[in-house]
C-alpha positions as CSV (number, residue, x, y, z in Angstrom):
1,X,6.6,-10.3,-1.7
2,X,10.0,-8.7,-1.3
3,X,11.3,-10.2,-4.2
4,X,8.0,-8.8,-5.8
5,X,9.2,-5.0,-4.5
6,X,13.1,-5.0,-4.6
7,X,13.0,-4.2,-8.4
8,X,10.9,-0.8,-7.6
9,X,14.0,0.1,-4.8
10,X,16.4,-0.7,-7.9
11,X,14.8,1.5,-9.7
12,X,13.8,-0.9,-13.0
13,X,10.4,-3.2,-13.9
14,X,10.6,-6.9,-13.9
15,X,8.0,-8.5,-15.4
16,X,7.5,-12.1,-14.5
17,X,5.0,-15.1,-13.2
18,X,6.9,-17.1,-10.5
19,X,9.2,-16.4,-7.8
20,X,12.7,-18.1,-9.1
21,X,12.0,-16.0,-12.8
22,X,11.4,-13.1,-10.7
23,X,14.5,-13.7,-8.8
24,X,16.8,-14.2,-11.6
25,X,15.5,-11.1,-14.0
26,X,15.8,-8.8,-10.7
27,X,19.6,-10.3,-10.2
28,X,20.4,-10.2,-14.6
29,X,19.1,-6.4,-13.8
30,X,21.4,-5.5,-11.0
31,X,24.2,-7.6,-13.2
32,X,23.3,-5.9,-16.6
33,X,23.5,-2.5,-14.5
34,X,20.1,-1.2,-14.6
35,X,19.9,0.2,-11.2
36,X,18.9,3.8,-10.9
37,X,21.0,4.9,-7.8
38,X,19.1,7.8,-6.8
39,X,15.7,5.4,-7.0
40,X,17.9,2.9,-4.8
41,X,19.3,5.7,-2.3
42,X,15.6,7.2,-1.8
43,X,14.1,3.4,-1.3
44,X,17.3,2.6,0.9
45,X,16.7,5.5,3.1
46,X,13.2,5.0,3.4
47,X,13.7,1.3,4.7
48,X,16.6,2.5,7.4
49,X,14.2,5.6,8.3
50,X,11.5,3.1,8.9
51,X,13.7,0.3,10.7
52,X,15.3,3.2,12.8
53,X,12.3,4.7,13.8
54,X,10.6,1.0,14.7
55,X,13.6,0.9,16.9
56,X,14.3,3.8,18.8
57,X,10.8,5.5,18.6
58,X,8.1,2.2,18.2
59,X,5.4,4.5,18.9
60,X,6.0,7.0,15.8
61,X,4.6,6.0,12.6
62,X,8.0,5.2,10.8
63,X,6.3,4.6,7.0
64,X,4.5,7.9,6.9
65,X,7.4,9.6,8.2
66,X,9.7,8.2,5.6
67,X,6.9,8.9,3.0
68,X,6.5,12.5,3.8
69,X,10.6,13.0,3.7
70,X,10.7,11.3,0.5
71,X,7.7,13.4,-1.2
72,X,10.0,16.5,0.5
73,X,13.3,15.4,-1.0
74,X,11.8,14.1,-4.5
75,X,10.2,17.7,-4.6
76,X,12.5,19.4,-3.6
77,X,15.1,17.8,-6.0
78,X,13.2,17.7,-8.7
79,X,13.6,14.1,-9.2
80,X,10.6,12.9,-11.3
81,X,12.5,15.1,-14.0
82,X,16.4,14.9,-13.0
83,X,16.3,11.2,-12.0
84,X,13.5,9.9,-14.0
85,X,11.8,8.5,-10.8
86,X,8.0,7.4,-11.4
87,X,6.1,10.0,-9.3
88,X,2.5,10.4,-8.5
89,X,2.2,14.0,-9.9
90,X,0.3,17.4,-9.6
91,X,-3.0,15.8,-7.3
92,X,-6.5,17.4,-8.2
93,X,-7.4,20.8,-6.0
94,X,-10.4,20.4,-3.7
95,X,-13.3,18.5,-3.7
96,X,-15.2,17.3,-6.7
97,X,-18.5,18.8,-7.8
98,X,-21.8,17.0,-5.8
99,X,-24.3,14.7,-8.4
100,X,-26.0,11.8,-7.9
101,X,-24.3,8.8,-9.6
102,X,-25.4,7.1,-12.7
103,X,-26.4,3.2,-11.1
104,X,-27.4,1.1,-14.1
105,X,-28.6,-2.8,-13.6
106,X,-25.2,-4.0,-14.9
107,X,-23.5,-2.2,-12.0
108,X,-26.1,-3.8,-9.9
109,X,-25.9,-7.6,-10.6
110,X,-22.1,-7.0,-10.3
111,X,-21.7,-5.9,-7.3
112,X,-24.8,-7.4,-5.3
113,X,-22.9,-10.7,-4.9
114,X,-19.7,-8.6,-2.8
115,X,-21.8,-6.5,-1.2
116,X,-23.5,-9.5,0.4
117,X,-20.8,-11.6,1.2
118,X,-19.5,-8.5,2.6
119,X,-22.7,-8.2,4.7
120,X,-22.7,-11.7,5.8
121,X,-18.6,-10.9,6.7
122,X,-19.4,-8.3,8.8
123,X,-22.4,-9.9,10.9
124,X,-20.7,-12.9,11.6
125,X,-17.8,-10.9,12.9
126,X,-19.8,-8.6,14.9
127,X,-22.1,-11.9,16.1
128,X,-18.9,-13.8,17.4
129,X,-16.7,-10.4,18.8
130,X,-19.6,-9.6,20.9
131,X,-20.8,-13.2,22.2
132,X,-16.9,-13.4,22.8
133,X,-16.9,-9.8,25.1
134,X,-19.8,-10.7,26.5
135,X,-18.7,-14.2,27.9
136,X,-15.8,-11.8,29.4
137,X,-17.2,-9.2,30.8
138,X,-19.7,-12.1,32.5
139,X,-23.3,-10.4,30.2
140,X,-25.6,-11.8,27.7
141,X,-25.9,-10.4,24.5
142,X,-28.9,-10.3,22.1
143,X,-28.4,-11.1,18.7
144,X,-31.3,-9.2,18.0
């Protein structure tokens, strides 16, 4: 996985199926000198904004700080444009307009199987957390 996400902090794509080719086209790219420094400087001082603040202040979220001084600074530096950093962009204003949504059979049959594994998931989960709390706190539970 970090060898999966250490291209986006260089600041270049690498586009490959297993680890060791992933590997070597991210080190040929650092060689060949395709590192974007300001993508590298934001991703670097995210990850020492996020270690720091696990450190010193466990209890603050440290990722959506980092994320919110990054969206500041990229902002406020204009870097989509200056840097040619990949940014998200201008976000839709408010909420969309209320309708009823178009459910044909197709969407049906597709996603009836997930929704009841998903079902099944979720009472087994429930079933075995609350014999499991119930066993502590010395109650019975119904699985009715």
């Amino acid at each position: 996985m970090l060898i999966g996400q250490l291209p986006k902090i260089f600041g270049f794509e690498v586009r490959a199926d297993g680890l060791p080719e992933r590997t070597l086209l991210l080190l040929s790219g650092i060689a060949d000198g395709r590192t974007n420094t300001v993508a590298l400087a934001v991703g670097g001082a995210c990850l020492a904004i996020i270690l720091l603040v696990k450190y010193f202040r466990p209890q603050w979220p440290g990722i959506l700080i980092a994320v919110g001084l990054a969206t500041l600074v990229s902002a406020e530096l204009e870097l989509a444009g200056t840097a040619h950093l990949a940014v998200v962009g201008s976000l839709p204003h408010g909420l969309p307009a209320f309708r009823f949504p178009q459910v044909t059979l197709d969407d049906i049959t597709h996603l009836l199987p997930g929704a009841l594994i998903i079902s099944l998931l979720s009472f087994a989960d429930t079933s075995v957390l609350s014999r499991s709390l119930a066993q502590r706190g010395g109650y019975r539970v119904n699985q009715n």
